[in-house]
C-alpha positions as CSV (number, residue, x, y, z in Angstrom):
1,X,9.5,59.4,-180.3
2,X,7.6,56.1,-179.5
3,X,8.2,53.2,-181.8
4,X,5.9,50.1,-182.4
5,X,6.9,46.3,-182.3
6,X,4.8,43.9,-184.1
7,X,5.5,40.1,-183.7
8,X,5.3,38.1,-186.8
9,X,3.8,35.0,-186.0
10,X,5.8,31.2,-186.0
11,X,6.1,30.1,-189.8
12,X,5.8,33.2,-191.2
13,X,9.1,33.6,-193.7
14,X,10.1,36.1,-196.6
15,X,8.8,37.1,-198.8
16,X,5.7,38.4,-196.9
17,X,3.6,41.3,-197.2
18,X,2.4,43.9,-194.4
19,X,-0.4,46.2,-194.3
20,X,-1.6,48.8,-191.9
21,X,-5.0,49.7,-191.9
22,X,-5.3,48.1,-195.3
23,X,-2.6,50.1,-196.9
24,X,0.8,47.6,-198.3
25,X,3.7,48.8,-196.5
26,X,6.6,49.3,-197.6
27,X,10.2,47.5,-196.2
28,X,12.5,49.9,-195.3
29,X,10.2,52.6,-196.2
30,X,7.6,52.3,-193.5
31,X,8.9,49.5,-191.4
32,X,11.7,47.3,-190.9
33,X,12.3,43.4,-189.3
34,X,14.3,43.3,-186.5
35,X,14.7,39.5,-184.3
36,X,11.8,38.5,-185.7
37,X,9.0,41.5,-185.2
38,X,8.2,44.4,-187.6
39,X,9.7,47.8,-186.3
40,X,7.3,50.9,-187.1
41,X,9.5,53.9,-186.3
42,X,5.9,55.9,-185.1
43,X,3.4,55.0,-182.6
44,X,0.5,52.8,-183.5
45,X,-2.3,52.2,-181.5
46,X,-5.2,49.2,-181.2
47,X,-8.5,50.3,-179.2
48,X,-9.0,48.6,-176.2
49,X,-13.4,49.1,-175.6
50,X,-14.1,49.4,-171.9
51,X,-17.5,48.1,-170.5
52,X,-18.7,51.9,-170.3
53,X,-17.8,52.3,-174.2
54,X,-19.2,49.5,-174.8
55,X,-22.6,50.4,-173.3
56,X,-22.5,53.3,-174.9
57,X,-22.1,51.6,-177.8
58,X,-24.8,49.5,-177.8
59,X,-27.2,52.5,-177.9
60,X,-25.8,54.3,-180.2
61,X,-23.2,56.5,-179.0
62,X,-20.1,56.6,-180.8
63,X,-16.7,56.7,-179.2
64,X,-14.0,56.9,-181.8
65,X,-10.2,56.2,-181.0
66,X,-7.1,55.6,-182.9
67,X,-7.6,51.4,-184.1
68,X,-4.8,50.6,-185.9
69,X,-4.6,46.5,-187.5
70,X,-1.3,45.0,-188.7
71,X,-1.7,42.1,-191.0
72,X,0.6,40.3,-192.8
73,X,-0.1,38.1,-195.7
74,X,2.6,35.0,-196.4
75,X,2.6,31.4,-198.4
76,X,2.7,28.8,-195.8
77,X,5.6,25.6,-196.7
78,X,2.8,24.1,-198.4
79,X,2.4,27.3,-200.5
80,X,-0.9,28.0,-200.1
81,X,-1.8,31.0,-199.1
82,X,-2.7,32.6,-195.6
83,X,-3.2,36.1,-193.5
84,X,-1.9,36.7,-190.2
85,X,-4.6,39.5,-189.4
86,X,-5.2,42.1,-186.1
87,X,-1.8,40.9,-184.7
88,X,-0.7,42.2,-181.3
89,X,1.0,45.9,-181.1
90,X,4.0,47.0,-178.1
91,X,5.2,50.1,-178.4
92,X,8.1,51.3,-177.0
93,X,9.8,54.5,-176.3
């Protein structure tokens, strides 16, 4: 079974939250932090749109894939508030 590696961006420290596809995930329930990324122990997936999709597109002619979007919403040192959004996926086998 694939799993998925998401990066947590530089000054990003606990506590943080993470959602996928809007939806709060849970640590240790639906992910874990390993050196620095968060480990998904399933295979997500962002869209990559090709030119032809893309064409398509543009008049009207769906093309539906699995999009998944890992954000992560953190205090920054000065504790105001931020989101990390859309952040980069690698999965691994």
């Amino acid at each position: 079974m694939a799993r998925s590696l998401v990066r947590v961006p530089p000054g990003v420290r606990p506590p943080f939250e993470v959602y996928l596809n809007g939806v709060r995930q849970q640590l240790g329930r639906d992910y874990t932090v390993q050196q620095g990324s968060l480990v998904f122990q399933r295979e997500l997936r962002k869209d990559r749109i090709s030119g032809w999709r893309w064409f398509l597109g543009a008049w009207g002619v769906g093309t539906y894939r699995q999009d998944d979007s890992v954000d992560v919403r953190y205090e920054r040192a000065d504790g105001s508030p931020a989101v990390a959004e859309k952040l980069d996926i690698e999965v691994v086998p």
